[in-house]
C-alpha positions as CSV (number, residue, x, y, z in Angstrom):
1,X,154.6,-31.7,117.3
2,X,153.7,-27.8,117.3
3,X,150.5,-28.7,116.4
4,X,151.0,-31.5,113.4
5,X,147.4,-33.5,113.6
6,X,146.5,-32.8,116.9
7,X,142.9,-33.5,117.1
8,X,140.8,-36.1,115.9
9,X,139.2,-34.5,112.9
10,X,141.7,-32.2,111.6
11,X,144.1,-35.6,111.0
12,X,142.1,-36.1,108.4
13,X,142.0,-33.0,106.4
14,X,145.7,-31.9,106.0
15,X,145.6,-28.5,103.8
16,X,143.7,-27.2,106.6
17,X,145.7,-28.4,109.3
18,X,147.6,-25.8,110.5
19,X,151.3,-26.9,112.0
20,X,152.7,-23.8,113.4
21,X,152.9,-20.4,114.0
22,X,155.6,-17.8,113.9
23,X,155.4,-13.6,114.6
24,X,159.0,-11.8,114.9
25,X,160.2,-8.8,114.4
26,X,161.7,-9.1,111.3
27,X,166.1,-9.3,111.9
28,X,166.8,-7.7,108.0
29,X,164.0,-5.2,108.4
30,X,163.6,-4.4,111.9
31,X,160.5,-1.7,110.8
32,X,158.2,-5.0,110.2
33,X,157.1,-7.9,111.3
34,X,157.1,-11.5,109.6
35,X,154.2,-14.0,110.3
36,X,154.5,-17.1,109.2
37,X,151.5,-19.9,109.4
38,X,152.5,-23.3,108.3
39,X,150.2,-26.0,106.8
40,X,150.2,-29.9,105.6
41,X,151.9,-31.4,108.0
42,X,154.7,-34.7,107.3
43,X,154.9,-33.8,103.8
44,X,156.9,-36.1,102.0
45,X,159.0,-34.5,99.7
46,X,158.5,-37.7,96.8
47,X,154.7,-37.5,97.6
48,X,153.9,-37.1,93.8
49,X,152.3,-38.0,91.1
50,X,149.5,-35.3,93.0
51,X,152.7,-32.8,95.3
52,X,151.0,-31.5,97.8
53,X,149.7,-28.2,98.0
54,X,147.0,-25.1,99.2
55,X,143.2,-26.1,99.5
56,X,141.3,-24.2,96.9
57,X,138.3,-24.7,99.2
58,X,140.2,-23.6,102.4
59,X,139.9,-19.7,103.6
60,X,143.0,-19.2,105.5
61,X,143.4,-16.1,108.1
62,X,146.3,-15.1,110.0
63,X,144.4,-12.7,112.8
64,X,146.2,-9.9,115.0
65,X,144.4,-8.9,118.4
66,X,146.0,-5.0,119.1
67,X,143.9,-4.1,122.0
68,X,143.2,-7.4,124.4
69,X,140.0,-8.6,123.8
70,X,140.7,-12.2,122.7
71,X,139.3,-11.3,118.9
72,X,141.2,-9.8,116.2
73,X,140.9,-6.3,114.9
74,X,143.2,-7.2,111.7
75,X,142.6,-10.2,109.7
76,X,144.7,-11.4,106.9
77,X,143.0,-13.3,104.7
78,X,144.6,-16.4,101.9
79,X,142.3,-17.9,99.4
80,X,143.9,-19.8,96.6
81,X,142.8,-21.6,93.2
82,X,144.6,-24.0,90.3
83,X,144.7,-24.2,87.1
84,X,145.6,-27.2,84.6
85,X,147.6,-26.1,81.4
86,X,148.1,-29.6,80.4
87,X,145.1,-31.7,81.5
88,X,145.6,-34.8,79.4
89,X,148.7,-35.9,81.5
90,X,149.1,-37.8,84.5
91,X,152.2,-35.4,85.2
92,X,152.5,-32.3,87.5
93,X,155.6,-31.5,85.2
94,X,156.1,-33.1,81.6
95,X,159.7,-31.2,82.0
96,X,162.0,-29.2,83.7
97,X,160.0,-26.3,85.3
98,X,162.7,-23.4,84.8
99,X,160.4,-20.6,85.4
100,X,156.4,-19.9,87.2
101,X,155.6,-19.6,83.3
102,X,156.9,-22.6,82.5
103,X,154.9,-24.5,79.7
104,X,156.1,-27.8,81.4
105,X,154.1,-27.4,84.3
106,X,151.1,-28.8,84.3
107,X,149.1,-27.9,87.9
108,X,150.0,-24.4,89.2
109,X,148.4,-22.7,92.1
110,X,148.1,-18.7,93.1
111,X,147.4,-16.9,96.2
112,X,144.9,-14.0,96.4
113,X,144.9,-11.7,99.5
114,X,142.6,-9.5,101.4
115,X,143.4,-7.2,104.7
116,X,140.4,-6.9,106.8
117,X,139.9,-4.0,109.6
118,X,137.4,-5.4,111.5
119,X,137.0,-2.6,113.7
120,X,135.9,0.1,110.7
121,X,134.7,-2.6,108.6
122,X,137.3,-1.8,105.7
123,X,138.6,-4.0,103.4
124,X,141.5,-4.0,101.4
125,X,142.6,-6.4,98.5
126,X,146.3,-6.3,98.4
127,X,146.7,-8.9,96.0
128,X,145.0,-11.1,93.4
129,X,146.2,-14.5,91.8
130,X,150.0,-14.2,92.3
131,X,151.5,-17.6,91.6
132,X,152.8,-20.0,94.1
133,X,155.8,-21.9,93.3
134,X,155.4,-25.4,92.2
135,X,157.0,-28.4,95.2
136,X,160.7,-28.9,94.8
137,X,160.4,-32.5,92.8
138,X,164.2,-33.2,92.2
139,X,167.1,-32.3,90.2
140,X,165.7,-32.7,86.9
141,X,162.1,-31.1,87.1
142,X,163.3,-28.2,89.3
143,X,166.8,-27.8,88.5
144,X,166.8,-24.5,90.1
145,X,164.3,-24.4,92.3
146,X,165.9,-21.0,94.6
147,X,165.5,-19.1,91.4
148,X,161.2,-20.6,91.3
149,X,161.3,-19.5,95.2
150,X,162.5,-16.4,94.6
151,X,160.3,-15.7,91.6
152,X,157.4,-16.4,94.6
153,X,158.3,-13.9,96.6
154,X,155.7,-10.7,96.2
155,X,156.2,-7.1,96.8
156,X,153.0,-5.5,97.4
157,X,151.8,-2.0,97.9
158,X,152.1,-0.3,101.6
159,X,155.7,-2.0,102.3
160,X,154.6,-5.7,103.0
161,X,155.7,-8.7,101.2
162,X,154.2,-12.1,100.9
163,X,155.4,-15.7,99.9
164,X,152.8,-18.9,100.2
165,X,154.7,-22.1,98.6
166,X,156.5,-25.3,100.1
167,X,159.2,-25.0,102.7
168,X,161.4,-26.8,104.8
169,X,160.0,-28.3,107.9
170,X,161.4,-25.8,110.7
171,X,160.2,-27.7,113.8
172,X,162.2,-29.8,115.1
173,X,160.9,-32.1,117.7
174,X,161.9,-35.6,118.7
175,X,158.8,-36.7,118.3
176,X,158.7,-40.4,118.7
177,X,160.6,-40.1,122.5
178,X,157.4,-37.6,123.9
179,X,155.0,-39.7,122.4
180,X,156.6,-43.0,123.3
181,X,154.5,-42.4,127.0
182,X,157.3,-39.7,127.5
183,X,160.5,-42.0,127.6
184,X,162.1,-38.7,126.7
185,X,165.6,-39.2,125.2
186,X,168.7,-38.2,126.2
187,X,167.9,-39.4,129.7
188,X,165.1,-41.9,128.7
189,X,167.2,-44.1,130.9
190,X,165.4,-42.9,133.9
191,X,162.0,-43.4,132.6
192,X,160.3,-46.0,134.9
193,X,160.8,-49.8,134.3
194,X,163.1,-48.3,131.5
195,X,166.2,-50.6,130.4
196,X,167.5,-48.1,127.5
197,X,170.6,-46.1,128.2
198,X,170.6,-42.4,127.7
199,X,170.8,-41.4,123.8
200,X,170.9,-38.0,122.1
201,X,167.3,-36.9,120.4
202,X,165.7,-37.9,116.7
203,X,164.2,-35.1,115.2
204,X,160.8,-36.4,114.0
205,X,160.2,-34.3,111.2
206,X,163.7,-34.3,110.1
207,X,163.6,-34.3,106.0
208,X,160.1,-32.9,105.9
209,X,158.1,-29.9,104.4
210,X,155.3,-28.1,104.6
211,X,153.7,-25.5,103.2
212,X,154.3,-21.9,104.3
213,X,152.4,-18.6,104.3
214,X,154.7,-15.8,105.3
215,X,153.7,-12.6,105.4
216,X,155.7,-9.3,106.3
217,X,154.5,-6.2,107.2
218,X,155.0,-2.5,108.8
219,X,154.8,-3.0,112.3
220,X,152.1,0.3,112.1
221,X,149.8,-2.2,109.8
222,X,149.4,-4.1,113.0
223,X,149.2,-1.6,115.6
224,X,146.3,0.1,116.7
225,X,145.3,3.1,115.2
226,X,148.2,2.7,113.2
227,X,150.6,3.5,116.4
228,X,154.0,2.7,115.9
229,X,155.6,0.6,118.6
230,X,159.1,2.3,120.1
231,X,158.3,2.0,123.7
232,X,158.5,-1.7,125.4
233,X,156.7,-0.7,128.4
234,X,153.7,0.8,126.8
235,X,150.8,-1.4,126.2
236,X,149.6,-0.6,123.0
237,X,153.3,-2.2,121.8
238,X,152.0,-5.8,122.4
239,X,150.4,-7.8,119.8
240,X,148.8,-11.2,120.1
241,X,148.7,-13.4,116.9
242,X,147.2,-17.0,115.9
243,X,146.0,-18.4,112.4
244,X,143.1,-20.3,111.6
245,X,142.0,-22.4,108.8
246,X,138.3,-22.7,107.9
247,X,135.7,-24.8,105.4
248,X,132.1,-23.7,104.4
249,X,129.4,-25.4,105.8
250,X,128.2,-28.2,103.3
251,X,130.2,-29.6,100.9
252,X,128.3,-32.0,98.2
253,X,129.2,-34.7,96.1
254,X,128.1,-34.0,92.6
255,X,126.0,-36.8,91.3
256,X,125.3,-34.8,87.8
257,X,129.2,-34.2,87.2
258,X,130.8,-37.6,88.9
259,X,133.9,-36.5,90.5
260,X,133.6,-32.8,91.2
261,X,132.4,-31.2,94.8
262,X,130.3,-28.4,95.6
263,X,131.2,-26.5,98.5
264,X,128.3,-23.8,99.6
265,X,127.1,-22.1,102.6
266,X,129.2,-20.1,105.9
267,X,132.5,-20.2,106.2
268,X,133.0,-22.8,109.3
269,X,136.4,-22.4,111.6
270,X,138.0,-25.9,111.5
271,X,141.9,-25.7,112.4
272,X,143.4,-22.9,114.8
273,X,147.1,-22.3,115.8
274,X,149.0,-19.9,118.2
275,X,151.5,-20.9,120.9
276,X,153.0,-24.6,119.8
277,X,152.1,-27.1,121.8
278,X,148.9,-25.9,123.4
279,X,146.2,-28.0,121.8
280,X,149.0,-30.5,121.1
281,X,149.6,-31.5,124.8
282,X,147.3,-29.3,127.1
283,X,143.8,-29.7,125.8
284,X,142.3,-33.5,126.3
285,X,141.7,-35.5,123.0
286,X,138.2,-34.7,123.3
287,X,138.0,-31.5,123.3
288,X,140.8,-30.6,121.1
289,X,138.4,-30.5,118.1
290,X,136.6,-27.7,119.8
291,X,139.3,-25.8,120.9
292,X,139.8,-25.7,117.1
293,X,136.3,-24.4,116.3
294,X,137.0,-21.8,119.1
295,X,138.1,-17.7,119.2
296,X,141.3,-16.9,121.4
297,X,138.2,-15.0,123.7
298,X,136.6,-18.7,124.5
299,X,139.8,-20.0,126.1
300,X,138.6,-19.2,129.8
301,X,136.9,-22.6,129.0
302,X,140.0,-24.2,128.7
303,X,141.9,-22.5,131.5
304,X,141.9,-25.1,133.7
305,X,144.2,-27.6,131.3
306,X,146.8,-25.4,131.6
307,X,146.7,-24.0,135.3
308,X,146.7,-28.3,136.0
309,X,148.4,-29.7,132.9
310,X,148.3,-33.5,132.5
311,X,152.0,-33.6,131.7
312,X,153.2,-32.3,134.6
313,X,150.9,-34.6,137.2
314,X,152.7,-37.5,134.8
315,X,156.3,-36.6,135.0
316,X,156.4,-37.2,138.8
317,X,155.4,-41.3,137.8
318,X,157.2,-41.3,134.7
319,X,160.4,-40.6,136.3
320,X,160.3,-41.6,139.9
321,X,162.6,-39.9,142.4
322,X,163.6,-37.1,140.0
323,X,160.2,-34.8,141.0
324,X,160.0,-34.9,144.1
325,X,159.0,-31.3,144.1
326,X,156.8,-31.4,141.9
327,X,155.0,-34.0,143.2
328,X,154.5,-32.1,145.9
329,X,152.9,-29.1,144.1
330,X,150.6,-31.3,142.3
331,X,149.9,-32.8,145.4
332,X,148.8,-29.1,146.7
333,X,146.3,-28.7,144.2
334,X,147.7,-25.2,143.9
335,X,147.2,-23.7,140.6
336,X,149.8,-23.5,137.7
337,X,149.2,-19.2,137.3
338,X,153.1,-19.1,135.7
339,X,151.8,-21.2,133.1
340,X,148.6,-19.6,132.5
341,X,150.4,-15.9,132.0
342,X,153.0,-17.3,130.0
343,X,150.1,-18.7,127.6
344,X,147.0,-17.3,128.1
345,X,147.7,-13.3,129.6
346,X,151.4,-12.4,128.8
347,X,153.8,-11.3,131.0
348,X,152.9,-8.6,133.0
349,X,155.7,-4.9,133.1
350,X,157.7,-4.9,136.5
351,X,159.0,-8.3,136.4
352,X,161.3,-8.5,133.8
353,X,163.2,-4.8,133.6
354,X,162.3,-3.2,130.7
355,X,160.2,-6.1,129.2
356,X,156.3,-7.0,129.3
357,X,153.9,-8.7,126.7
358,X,151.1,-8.8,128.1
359,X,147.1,-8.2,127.0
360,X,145.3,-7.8,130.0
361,X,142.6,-10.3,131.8
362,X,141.5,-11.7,129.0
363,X,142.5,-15.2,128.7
364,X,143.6,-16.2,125.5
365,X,146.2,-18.5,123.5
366,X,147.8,-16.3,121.3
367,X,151.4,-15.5,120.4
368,X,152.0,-11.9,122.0
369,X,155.1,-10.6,120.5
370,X,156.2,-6.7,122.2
371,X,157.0,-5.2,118.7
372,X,158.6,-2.7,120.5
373,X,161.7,-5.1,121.2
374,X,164.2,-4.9,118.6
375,X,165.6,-8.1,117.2
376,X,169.4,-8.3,118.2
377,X,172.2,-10.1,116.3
378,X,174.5,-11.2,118.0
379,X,174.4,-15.0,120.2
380,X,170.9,-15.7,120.4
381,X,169.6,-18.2,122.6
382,X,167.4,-21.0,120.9
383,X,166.0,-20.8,124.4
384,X,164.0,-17.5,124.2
385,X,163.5,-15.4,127.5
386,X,164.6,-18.1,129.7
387,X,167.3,-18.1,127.9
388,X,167.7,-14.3,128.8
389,X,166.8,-13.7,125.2
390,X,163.6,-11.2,125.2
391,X,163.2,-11.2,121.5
392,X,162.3,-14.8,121.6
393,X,159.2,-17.3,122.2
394,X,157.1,-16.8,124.6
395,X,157.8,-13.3,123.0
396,X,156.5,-14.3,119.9
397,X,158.1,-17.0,118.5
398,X,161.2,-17.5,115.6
399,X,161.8,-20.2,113.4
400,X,164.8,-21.4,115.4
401,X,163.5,-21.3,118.9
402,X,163.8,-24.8,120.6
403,X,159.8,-24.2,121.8
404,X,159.6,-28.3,123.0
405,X,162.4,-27.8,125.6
406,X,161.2,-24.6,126.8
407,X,157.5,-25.8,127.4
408,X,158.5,-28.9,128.6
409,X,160.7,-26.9,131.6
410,X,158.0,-24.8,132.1
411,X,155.8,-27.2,132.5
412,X,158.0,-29.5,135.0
413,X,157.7,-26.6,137.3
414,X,161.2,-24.3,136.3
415,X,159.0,-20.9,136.0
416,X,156.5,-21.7,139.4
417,X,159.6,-20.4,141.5
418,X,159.1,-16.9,140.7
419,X,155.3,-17.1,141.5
420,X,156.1,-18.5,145.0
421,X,159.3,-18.2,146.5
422,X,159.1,-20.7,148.6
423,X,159.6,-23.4,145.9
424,X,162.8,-24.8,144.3
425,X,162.5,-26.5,141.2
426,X,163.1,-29.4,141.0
427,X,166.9,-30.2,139.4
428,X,165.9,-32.5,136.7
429,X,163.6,-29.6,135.9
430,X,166.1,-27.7,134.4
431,X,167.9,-30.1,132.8
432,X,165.2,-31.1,130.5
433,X,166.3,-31.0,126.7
434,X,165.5,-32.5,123.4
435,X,169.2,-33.5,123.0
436,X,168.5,-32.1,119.5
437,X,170.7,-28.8,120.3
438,X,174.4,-28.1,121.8
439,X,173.7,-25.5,123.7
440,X,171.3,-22.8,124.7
441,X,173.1,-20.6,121.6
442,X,173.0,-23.3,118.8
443,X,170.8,-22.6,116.5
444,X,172.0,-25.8,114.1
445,X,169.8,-27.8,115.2
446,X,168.8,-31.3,113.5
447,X,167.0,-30.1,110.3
448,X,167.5,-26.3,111.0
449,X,170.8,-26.1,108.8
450,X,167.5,-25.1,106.3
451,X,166.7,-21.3,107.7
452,X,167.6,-18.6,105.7
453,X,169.2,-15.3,107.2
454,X,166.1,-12.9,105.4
455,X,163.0,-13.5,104.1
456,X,161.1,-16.0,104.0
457,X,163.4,-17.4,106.6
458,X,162.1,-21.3,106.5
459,X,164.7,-22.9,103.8
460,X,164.3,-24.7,100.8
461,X,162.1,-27.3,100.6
462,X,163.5,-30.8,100.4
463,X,163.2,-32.7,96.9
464,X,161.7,-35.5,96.1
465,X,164.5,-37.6,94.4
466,X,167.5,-37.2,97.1
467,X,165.1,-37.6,99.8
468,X,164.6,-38.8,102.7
469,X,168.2,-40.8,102.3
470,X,169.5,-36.8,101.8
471,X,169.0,-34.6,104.4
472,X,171.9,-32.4,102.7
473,X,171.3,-28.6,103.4
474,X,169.3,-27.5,100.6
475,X,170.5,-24.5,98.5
476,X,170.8,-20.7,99.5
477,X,168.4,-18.2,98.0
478,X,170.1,-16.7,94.9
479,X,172.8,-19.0,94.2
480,X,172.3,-23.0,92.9
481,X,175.7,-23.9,94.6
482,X,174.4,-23.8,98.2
483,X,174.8,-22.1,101.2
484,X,177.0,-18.8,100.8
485,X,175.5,-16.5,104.0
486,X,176.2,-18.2,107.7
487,X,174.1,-18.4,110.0
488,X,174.3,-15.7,112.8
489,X,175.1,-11.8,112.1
490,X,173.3,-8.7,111.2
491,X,171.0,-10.9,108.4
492,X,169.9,-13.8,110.6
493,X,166.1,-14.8,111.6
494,X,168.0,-14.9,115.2
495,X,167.0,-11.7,117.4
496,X,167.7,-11.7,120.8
497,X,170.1,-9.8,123.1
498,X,173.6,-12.2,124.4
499,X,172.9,-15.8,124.5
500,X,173.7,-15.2,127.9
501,X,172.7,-18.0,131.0
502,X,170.1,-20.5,130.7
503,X,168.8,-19.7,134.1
504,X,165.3,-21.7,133.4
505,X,163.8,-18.8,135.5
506,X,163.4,-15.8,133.7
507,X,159.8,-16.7,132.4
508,X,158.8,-17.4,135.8
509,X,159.2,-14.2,137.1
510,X,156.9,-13.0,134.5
511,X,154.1,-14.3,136.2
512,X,154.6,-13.5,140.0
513,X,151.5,-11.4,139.2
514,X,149.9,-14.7,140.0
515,X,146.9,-12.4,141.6
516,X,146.4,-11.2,137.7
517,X,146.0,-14.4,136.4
518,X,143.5,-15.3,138.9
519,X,141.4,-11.9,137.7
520,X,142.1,-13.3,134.5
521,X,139.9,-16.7,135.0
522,X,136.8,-15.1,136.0
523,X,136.9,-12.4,133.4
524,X,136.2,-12.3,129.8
525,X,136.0,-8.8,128.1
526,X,133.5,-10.4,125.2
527,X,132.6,-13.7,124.5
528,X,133.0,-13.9,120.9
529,X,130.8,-17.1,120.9
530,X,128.8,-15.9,117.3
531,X,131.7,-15.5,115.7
532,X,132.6,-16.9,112.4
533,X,135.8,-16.8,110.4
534,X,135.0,-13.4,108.0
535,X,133.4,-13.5,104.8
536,X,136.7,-12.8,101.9
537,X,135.9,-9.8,100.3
C-alpha cells in the first residue's frame, strides 16, 4: 500500500488517513499543476447505510516547500462540514439523487478552502462551502452519477480548480503477495521453502475507492515569488510536495448532550503523506506513528531507515541464490546514498542531461516534481525515469505510475550502480515486477481502466450494487454510456517523453553525487520541531 494504514494509530481513524499523494504537471493544461491527496482507505463501495466520507473535525493541508528547507511556504488548506435535510430517516438517499440539490439526499457534505503564504503571513479564502458529491451508491440512487461528478468540479478565482468527493482507487498494488513475508508473485516460486509456481499479480485494492482532493493550480501559485518555471536546470523550478491530515488536541464526549463530541484546543498533525511507500515499508512499526506527527525538515531522524532499508537486508534470505550481490552490499555496511537522494534530496543537475529535482541538503520526504518538465503525450512509461520517462515518479508522481515496482527495484539495489561503478546489480534486480502491468508502456493496469484523460484524472468511483462482483470500467465524464476518450494522446494524465528502455538505471545515476547526500545527513537548514499544522483562517 502507498500508505493505506500504515501505522498503528492512524488504522484506526480512517478520514484522516491519508493513502496517497500525487503532483504532476497537468497533460490537458500544461500551465498548471494537479495535486491530488487521497483519503479513507479500502472503501467499500456498498459500505452504507452511513457512505463514507470527509471528517468534519479533520483540517486537511496539502503543503508545497519552493525553496528547500523541509517546511512549506504554501499551504493549502480543506475543512469540511454536513448537513442533514432529512433527519428523521435512516437513509443517505430516500431517492434517486439526480442533482447536488437533490431533495432526496439526505447527508451532503461541502468543502471550504484557504491558501496560506506562510512566508508573508497572507491568507487567502478561495472558497467557502462548495458541495461535494454524494458516494456513487448504484444504479438507482445515482443513476448518473458523471453528471453529480461533474457538477463537483469548482472553478475558482486565479485559474485553479478543485474537486474533493469519492473516486476510484488508483493504486494498484498486489498487496497480499508483499505482505505475505514477501512471497512476491509472479516469481513467488523462488521465495524460500516456497512450493507455489510463478503466477501473475492480484491487485489488492482492485474494486475499491477513496476519497480524493484534487486541486489544480498555475504553476506561478507554487513557485517562489511567483516565478514561473521554463527552465529544468534552474533550481527555483523544483517543488517538493506532501499532505497531512490533523485533529485538535482534546476531543470530549458530551455527557449533557449523549452522543455528540466536542473537539477544542491546537490543531495536532496526525497522518502525513509524500513519496508512496516510505512510511509504509521504510520506517519501523514503532516509529511510524511519529513519522506521522513529524515536518518533512525532521526526516534527518529517520535517515538511516532508508540509507539501510529492512527490505533490502531481507530479499537476499527471502530468495536465496538470486542476491548474491546484494548480499554482498549489505554485508559492506556501505550506505544506501541512491536511495536517500531519490527520497530524501532529489536528484542532483549533471546526471541526468537536462534533468534535476533536487532541494538541496536538507533531508526530507517529499514529492519534488521539476515543473519545468513538460508532460509529453506520446508512450509513457508506467515506469517513470527509470523508465527513461522524466515526467514521471520520482519526478513527482501520476496516477498511473507503477510506484511498487519501481521502489521495489530501487531498493534491491538496480539504482546503487550509478553511485559506485564497481557494482552490477544483481539480475533478478531488474526483473522485479508486480505482474500487474504488460510492459513498461501499459498504462491498463488491473483497476487503472478507471483514469480519466483530464481532470480530476482518478475515475469514477465504483457503486455499491454491481460491486465488488463488477469491476466493469465505470463511466466517462460527460457521457452515461461509458468510456468514449482512450487512453493515451494529447488529453491523457500520462506525461513523459517515449516509453523508451526500461534500463532500471536511470535513477541511479541521479545520485552518484553520493558525497551530497552524505552533506545532507548532517545538515538540517531549520528544525521545524515547534511546528504545528496552521490555524484555518
Amino acid at each position: 500500500m502507498s500508505s493505506h494504514k500504515e501505522a498503528p494509530s492512524i488504522s484506526n481513524d480512517a478520514a484522516a488517513d491519508n493513502t496517497d499523494v500525487y503532483v504532476f504537471v497537468s497533460p490537458d493544461n500544461p500551465d498548471t499543476v494537479t495535486m491530488i491527496s487521497n483519503f479513507v482507505p479500502f472503501e467499500d463501495p456498498a459500505g452504507g447505510p452511513n457512505f463514507y466520507e470527509f471528517g468534519d473535525d479533520v483540517l486537511y493541508e496539502i503543503h508545497i516547500d519552493n525553496n528547500g528547507d523541509g517546511l512549506a511556504e504554501i499551504v493549502y488548506q480543506f475543512t469540511f462540514n454536513t448537513d442533514y435535510t432529512l433527519p428523521n430517516t435512516f437513509l443517505y438517499n430516500i431517492g434517486p439523487i439526480e442533482s447536488l440539490t437533490s431533495k432526496n439526499w439526505n447527508r451532503r457534505q461541502y468543502v471550504s478552502v484557504n491558501r496560506r503564504d506562510v512566508t508573508t503571513g497572507k491568507n487567502l479564502r478561495l472558497a467557502d462551502k462548495l458541495p461535494c458529491p454524494p458516494c456513487n451508491i448504484g444504479p438507482f440512487s445515482t443513476p448518473d452519477y458523471v453528471k453529480l461528478a461533474n457538477a463537483a468540479i469548482h472553478h475558482l478565482d486565479g485559474g485553479r480548480t478543485l474537486f474533493a468527493g469519492q473516486r476510484a482507487e488508483g493504486f494498484y498494488v498486489d498487496l497480499g503477495a508483499i505482505f505475505d513475508l514477501g512471497d512476491l508473485r509472479p516469481f513467488q516460486n523462488l521465495h524460500v521453502g516456497s512450493q507455489m509456481p510463478a503466477a501473475g499479480g492480484i491487485s489488492g485494492t482492485n474494486a475499491k475507492n477513496v476519497h480524493s482532493i484534487t486541486l489544480q493550480v498555475p504553476k506561478t501559485d507554487l513557485s517562489a515569488g511567483g516565478h514561473a518555471p521554463t527552465d529544468p536546470t534552474n533550481p527555483r523550478s523544483t517543488i517538493g510536495v506532501w499532505a497531512t491530515a490533523s485533529r485538535q488536541q482534546t476531543r470530549m464526549y458530551d455527557t449533557d448532550r449523549p452522543g455528540t463530541t466536542i473537539n477544542t484546543g491546537p490543531w495536532v498533525q496526525v497522518s502525513r503523506q509524500a513519496n508512496p511507500l516510505f512510511n509504509e515499508v521504510l520506517i519501523p512499526i514503532t516509529k511510524k506513528d511519529l513519522f506521522n506527527s513529524q515536518q518533512p525538515g525532521n526526516d534527518k531522524q529517520f535517515a538511516q531507515y532508508v540509507t539501510s532499508p529492512e527490505l533490502g537486508k531481507l530479499l537476499p534470505s527471502l530468495y536465496p541464490g538470486e542476491f548474491p550481490r546484494l548480499a554482498a552490499l549489505n554485508a559492506s555496511g556501505k550506505p544506501r546514498a541512491d536511495l536517500a537522494a531519490i527520497l530524501l534530496t532529489g536528484i542532483p543537475a549533471g546526471i541526468v542531461p537536462g534533468f534535476q529535482n533536487n532541494t538541496g541538503t536538507v533531508m526530507a520526504d517529499q514529492l519534488r516534481l521539476n515543473m519545468a518538465i513538460p508532460p509529453t503525450t506520446k508512450s509513457p512509461s508506467n515506469l517513470g525515469l527509470i523508465g527513461m520517462d522524466p515526467a514521471g515518479f520520482p519526478n513527482g508522481r501520476r496516477v498511473f505510475d507503477d510506484v511498487t515496482t519501481i521502489e521495489l527495484r530501487a531498493i534491491a539495489g538496480v539504482t546503487y550502480a550509478l553511485v559506485d561503478k564497481s557494482f552490477t546489480p544483481d539480475k533478478a534486480a531488474g526483473a522485479i515486477t508486480q505482474g500487474l502491468t504488460s510492459s513498461n508502456t501499459d498504462v491498463h493496469a488491473k483497476n487503472t481502466q478507471h483514469y480519466l484523460p483530464g481532470f480530476p484524472y482518478l475515475g469514477t468511483p465504483h457503486n455499491g450494487h454491481d460491486n465488488p462482483a463488477n469491476n466493469d470500467p465505470a463511466p466517462y465524464p460527460g457521457t452515461s454510456a461509458g468510456p468514449t476518450v482512450p487512453i493515451g494522446g494529447p488529453s491523457t494524465g500520462a506525461g513523459g517523453t517515449s516509453g523508451g528502455r526500461d534500463t532500471g538505471l536511470l535513477v541511479g545515476g541521479a545520485v552518484a553525487a553520493a558525497g551530497a547526500a552524505a552533506a545532507a545527513v548532517a545538515h538540517q537548514h531549520r528544525s521545524g520541531n515547534d511546528i504545528t499544522p496552521e490555524t484555518p483562517a
